[in-house]
N, C-alpha and C positions, 0 to 999 in steps of 0.2 A: 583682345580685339575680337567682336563676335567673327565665326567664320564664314559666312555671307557675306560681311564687308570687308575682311580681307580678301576675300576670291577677288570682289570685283576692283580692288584695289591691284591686283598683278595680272587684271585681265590682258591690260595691254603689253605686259613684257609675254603673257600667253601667247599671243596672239603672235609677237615677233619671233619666237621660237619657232611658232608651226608654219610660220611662212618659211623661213631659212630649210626645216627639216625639209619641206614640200620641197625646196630647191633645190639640196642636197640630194634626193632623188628623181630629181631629171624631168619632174612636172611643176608647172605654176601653181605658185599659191594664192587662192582668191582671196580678193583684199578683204580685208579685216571689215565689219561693220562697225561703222560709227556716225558722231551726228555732224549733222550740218553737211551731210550728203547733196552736192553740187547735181539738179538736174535740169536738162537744158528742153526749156519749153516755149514754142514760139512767141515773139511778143502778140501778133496781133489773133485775133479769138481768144475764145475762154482756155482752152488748152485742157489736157486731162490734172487729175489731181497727183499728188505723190504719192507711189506706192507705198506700203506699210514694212518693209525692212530693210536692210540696206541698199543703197542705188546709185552705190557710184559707178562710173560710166554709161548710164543709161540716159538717153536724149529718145524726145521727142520726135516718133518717125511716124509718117500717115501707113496706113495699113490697104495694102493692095488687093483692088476687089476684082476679078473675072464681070465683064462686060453680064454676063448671064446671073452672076453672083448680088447681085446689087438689090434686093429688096430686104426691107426693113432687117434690123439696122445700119445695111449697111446701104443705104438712099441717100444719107448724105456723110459727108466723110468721116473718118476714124483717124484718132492720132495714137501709138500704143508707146507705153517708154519701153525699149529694147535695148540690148549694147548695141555701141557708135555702130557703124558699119555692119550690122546686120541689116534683116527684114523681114519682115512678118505679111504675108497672104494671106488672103481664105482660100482655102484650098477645096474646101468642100460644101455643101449645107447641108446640112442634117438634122432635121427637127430633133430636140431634146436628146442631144449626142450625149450619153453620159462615158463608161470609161472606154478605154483600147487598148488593143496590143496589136501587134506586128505577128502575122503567119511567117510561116517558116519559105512563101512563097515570094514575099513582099508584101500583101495584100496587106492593110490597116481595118480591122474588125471595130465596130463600135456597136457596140450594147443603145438600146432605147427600151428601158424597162416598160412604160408607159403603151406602149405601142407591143413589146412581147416580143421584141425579136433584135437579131443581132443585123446588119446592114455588113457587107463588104465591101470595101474601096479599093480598085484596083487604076495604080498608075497608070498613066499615057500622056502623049501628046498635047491632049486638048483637055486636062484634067482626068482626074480620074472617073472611072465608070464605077455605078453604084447597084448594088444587085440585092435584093433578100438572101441571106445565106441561111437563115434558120428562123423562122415565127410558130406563133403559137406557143411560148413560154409563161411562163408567171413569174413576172417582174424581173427578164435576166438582166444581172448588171456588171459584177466582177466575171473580169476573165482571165485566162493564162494559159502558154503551153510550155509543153513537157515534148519534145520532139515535134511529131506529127501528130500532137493528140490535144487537142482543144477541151480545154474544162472551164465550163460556163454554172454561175452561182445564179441563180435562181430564189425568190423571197423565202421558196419553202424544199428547196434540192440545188444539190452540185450533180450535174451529168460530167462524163467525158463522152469525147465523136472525135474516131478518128477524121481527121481532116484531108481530105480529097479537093484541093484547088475552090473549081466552083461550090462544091457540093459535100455533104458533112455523111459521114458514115452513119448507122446506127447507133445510139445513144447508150452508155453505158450508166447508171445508178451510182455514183461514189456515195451519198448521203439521201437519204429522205426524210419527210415528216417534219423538216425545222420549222421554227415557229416564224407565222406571218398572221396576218391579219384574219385571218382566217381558221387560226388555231382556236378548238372551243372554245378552252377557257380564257382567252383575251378577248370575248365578246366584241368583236371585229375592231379592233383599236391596236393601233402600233406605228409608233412614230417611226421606228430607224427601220421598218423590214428591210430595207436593200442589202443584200447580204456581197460582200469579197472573193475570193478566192487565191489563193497561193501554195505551189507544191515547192515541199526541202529538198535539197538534193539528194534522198533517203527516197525519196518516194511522199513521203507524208505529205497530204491534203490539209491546209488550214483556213478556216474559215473564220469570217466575224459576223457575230451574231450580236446585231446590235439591242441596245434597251427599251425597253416597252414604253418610256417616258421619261421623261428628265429628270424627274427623282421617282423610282421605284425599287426599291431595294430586294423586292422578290423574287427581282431578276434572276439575282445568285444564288438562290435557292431552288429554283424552276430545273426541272427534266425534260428535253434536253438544256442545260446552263444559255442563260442568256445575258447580255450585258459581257460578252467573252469571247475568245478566240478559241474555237474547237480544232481538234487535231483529227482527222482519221488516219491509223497507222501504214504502211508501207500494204503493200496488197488488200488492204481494206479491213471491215470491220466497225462496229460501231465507233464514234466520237465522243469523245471523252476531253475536257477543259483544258487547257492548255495554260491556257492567263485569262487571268479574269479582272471584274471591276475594270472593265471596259465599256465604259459609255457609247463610242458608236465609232468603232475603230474602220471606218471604210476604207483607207486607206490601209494596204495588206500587201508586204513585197519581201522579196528575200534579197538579203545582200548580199556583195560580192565575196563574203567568207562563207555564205551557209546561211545568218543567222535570220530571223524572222523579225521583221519591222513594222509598227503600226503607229497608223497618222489618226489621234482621236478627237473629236467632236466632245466638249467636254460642257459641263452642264450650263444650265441658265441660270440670271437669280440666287446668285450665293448670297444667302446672309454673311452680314459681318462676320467675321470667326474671334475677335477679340476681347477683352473686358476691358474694355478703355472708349474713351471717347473718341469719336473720327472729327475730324476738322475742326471746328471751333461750338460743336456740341456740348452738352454739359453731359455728364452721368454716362453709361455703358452705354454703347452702340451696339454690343453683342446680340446678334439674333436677328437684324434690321438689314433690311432689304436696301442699301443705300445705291444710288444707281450711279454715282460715280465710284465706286467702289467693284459696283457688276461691271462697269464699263471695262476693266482690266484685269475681273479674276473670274475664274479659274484661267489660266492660260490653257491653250489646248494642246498636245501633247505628241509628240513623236519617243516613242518608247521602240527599245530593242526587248524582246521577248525573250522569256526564259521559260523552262518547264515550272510551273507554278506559279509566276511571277502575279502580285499581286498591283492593281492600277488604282486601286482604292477607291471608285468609286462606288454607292454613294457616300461613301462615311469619311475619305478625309482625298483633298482636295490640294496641288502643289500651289507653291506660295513663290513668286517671281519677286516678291518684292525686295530689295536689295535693306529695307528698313520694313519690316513687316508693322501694316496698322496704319502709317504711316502718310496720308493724302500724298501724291504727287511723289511718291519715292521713284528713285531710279529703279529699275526693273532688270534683272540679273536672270535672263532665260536659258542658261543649262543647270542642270542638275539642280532642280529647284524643292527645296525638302519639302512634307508634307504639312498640312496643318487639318485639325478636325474638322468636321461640317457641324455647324453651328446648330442645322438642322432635322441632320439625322444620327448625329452620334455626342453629341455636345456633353457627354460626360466621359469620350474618347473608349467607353466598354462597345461599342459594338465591333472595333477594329483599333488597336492599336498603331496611330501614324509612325510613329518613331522607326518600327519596322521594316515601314515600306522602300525599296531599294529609289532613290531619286531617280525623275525621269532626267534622259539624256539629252534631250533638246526640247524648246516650248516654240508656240508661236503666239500673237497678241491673243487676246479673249476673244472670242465668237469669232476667229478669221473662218471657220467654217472649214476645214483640210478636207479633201478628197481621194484624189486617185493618187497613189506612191509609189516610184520607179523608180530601179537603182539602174548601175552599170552605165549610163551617160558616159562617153569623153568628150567634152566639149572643148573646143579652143579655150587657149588663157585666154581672161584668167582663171577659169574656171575647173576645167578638170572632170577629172570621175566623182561624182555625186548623185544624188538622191532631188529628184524631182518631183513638186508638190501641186498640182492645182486648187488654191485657198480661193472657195466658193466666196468668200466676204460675208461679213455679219449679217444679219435682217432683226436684232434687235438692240442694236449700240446704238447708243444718242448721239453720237458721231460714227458716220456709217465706218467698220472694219472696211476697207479696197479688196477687190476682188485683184489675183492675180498670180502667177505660175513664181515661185521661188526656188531657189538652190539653195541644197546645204551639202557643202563637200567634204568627201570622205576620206574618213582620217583613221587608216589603220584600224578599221573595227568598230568607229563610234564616227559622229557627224560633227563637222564644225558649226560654223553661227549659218541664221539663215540670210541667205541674199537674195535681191529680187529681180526677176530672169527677163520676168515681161511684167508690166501695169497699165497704166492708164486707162482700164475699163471704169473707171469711177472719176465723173467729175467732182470739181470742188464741191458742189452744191450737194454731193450726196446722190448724184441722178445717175443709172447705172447703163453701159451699152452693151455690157456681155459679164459671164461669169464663167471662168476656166472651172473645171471638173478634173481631167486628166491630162499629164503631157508623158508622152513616153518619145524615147531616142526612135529615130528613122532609120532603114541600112545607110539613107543617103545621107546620114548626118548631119540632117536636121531633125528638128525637134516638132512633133506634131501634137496639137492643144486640141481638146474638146472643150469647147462651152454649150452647154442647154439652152443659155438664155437668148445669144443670138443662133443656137441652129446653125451650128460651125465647127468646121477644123480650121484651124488654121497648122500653115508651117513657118515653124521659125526658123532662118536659116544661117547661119554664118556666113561669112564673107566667102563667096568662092563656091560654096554650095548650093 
């Protein structure tokens, strides 16, 4: 029996084991994903559409907007799917909010690359108040701290500033010179510049440096490495590649053992990889741009990082299909082996896949991942997990949903992914916001950037 179709054939006695062990140690185990996910939408309007991974217990709740909060789009109402008994606000607006973190103060920091500066939200009363904390940057967008010491990623530097409340200390240099649109020789072109940021419990600085395009393969060749996640060592020094064949790993977080996690943005427009016919073709399809075929590959990828770990892109690509080649196979998204790219290594010499270690978790093709946060406890079912804001497709023929997912953590690796909040995407494809980052609140809840509506929202549990 191939072993692909066995995995997915004892997925579900998987599945019951990790629930039991989760019980066995004294937290819930989030339900297993599966289909024919029951969710409750009102009958009368359009309603939003269903999210893209698992949703059970999530119902249709309208989304509560501040009297002052109410222009576009939030003019006229919003339905979001949330679990039962929650709620979800806007808490904030914030043109083109992309990632955040939590100060050591309470204060919720959000990045606006666009704009060149970081915004500070401080609780109260009557909402929170919102202040410039630091402008004039170039493109800052990953952030994190390290006690009192704020390190913001920038398209072409990582500074640290010690962090003073309102007010940010002098700026200290961890990295300079990285490649942004503006590096010579990329003759001002570059699709992923927004660069991450994440320090190890070592001290070490890692960065992602994303790809100059969606297939360039000189990436991995380039000084300083791009298409990668750079390290700078403990007290500093230059950066040196960490894992590479990283297409556009924005998403950069450390988990609760130590190790380094990245949520990646994975290529457009795979040619077939196979020599066989797709669907009721005659003759090879190898090599052929088939667009229900793009619709579901490459999967995009949450990988645990190793020193050298290899992500294979551009030259071989993970394979979710549970029947590889196969139109319409069931789709089996952990540990998904590689297969060559059709287009840049198709005689499998510029990179051996066989190699390359399986990534540990996937999500559909183009969901688009962002911002990645670990350390969450949420109420059952949920648990300590890893939090994803999945921007949604902009080139699937059936639009990818935009929406914040969980994948709970399991002793050092991730279970399946599940979906925390959705309904930003109606049926028809028409979209009213797009999450970016959710990271955990002291107050426990959980707070969402979207760019598209100019928003935080919180999301909050019962009681919070």
């Amino acid at each position: 029996m191939p072993q692909r179709l066995a995995r997915s054939l004892v997925a579900g006695a998987t599945v019951a084991l990790l629930a039991l062990a989760a019980a066995c140690g004294g937290a819930a185990a989030p339900p297993a994903p599966g289909d024919g996910d029951a969710v409750a939408v009102p009958a009368a309007g359009p309603g939003p559409a269903p999210a893209g991974a698992a949703t059970q217990g999530l119902v249709a709740s309208p989304v509560t907007v501040p009297p002052g909060d109410a222009a576009a789009p939030f003019d006229a109402p919003r339905q979001a799917l949330i679990p039962d008994g929650w709620s979800l606000a806007v808490w904030a607006r914030v043109d083109s909010a992309r990632m955040a973190v939590f100060a050591p103060d309470g204060a919720l920091l959000v990045s606006r690359p666009g704009a060149g500066e970081v915004v500070r939200l401080v609780p109260g009363p009557g909402g929170p108040a919102s202040t410039t904390l630091v402008s004039g940057l170039t493109q800052p967008h990953g952030m994190t701290f390290v006690g009192s010491t704020l390190y913001v990623a920038e398209s072409n530097a990582v500074r640290s500033y010690p962090y003073e409340g309102p007010a940010l200390g002098p700026p200290t240099t961890v990295v300079d010179d990285l490649p942004d649109a503006r590096s010579p020789e990329l003759g001002g072109a570059y699709a992923h510049a927004l660069k991450s940021v994440a320090v190890g419990p070592d001290g070490s600085v890692y960065i992602s440096v994303g790809s100059t395009g969606n297939v360039s393969p000189q990436d991995r060749e380039a000084d300083p490495q791009r298409a990668a996640i750079l390290r700078v060592p403990p007290g500093g020094g230059p950066p040196e590649p960490f894992a590479r064949g990283v297409r556009n790993g924005t998403g950069l977080a450390v988990a609760p053992d130590g190790a380094v996690w990245t949520a990646v943005n994975n290529r457009d427009n795979i040619p077939f990889p196979y020599d066989r016919p797709y669907g009721e073709d005659d003759g090879s399809a190898r090599g052929r741009v088939i667009p229900d075929y793009v619709d579901d590959h490459p999967p995009e990828e949450l990988a645990r990082l190793t020193p050298g770990r290899d992500l294979g892109w551009p030259y071989c690509n993970p394979d979710p299909d549970v029947t590889p080649g196969v139109p319409d196979s069931a789709l089996d998204p952990s540990d998904p082996p590689f297969v060559a790219d059709a287009e840049t290594n198709p005689d499998g010499r510029a990179l051996d896949c066989a190699t390359l270690t399986p990534i540990e978790q996937t999500m559909g093709a183009h969901s688009a991942p962002l911002g990645l946060a670990f350390g969450t406890t949420l109420p059952a079912p949920y648990g300590q997990g890893a939090l994803v804001g999945v921007h949604g497709s902009w080139n699937r023929q059936s639009p990818r949903a935009p929406e914040v997912s969980f994948y709970p953590w399991r002793s050092g690796d991730l279970g399946g992914q599940r979906t925390l909040v959705g309904g930003f995407q109606a049926p028809d494809g028409s979209r009213w916001g797009r999450p970016v980052a959710a990271v955990p609140g002291p107050d426990g809840a959980v707070y969402v950037t979207d760019d598209e509506a100019g928003a935080v929202y919180r999301l909050a549990p019962p009681g919070r």
